[in-house]
N, C-alpha and C positions, 0 to 999 in steps of 0.2 A: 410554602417554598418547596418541599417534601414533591408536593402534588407536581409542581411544574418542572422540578427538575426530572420525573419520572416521564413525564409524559414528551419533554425534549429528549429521553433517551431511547423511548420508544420510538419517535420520528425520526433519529439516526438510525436505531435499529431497521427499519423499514427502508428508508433511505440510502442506508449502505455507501455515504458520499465519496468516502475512500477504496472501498471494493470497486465500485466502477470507474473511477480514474484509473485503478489497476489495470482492470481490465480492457479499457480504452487504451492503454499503454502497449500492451498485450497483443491487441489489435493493431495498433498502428507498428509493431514492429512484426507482426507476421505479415502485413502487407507489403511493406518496405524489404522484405526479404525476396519476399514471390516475386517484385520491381526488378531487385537485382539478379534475381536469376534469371527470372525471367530475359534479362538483357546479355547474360552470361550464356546459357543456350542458346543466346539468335547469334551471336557470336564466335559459338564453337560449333552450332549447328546438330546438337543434341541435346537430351535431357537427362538430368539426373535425378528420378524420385528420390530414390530413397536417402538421397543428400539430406543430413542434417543440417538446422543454422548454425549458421559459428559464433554467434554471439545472442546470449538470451537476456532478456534486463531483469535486473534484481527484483525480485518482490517488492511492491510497496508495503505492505505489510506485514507483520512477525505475528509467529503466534507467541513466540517468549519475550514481548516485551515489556516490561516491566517499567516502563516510567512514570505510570499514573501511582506506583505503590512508590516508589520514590519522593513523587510529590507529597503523598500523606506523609509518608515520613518526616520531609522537610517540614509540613504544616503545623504535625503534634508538636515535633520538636522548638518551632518555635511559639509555638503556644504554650509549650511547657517552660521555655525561657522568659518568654512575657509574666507568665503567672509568678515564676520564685523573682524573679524584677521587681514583683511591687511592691 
């Protein structure tokens, strides 16, 4: 069991399935911006480089988070209830 759960965290690791949604995310909102300015400039009839976007999308993912330790937690603890249970 040992052996297969290593080797599915290895294929995530490699996989990265949540980095690239990220980053897909990433992408489709630097394009959607280029769209709107893009339509912005043909409108006002210039360009503005060095315009920042006014809206960036949150991270998909945290480097501080903390739920898979959460979850042990919850596990011990109810294994440790289970065990004085019986």
């Amino acid at each position: 069991m040992v052996a297969a759960n290593s080797l599915a965290l290895e294929a995530q690791l490699e996989e990265r399935p949540l980095a690239k949604k990220q980053e897909a995310l990433l992408d489709d909102g630097i394009e959607k911006e280029g769209e709107k300015t893009g339509e912005d400039s043909d409108e006002k009839g210039q360009d503005k480089p060095d315009e920042k976007p006014a809206h960036v999308k949150k991270a998909l993912l945290k480097n501080d988070d903390t739920e898979l330790q959460r979850v042990n937690k919850v596990r011990i603890l109810s294994e440790l209830a289970s065990m004085i249970l019986k």
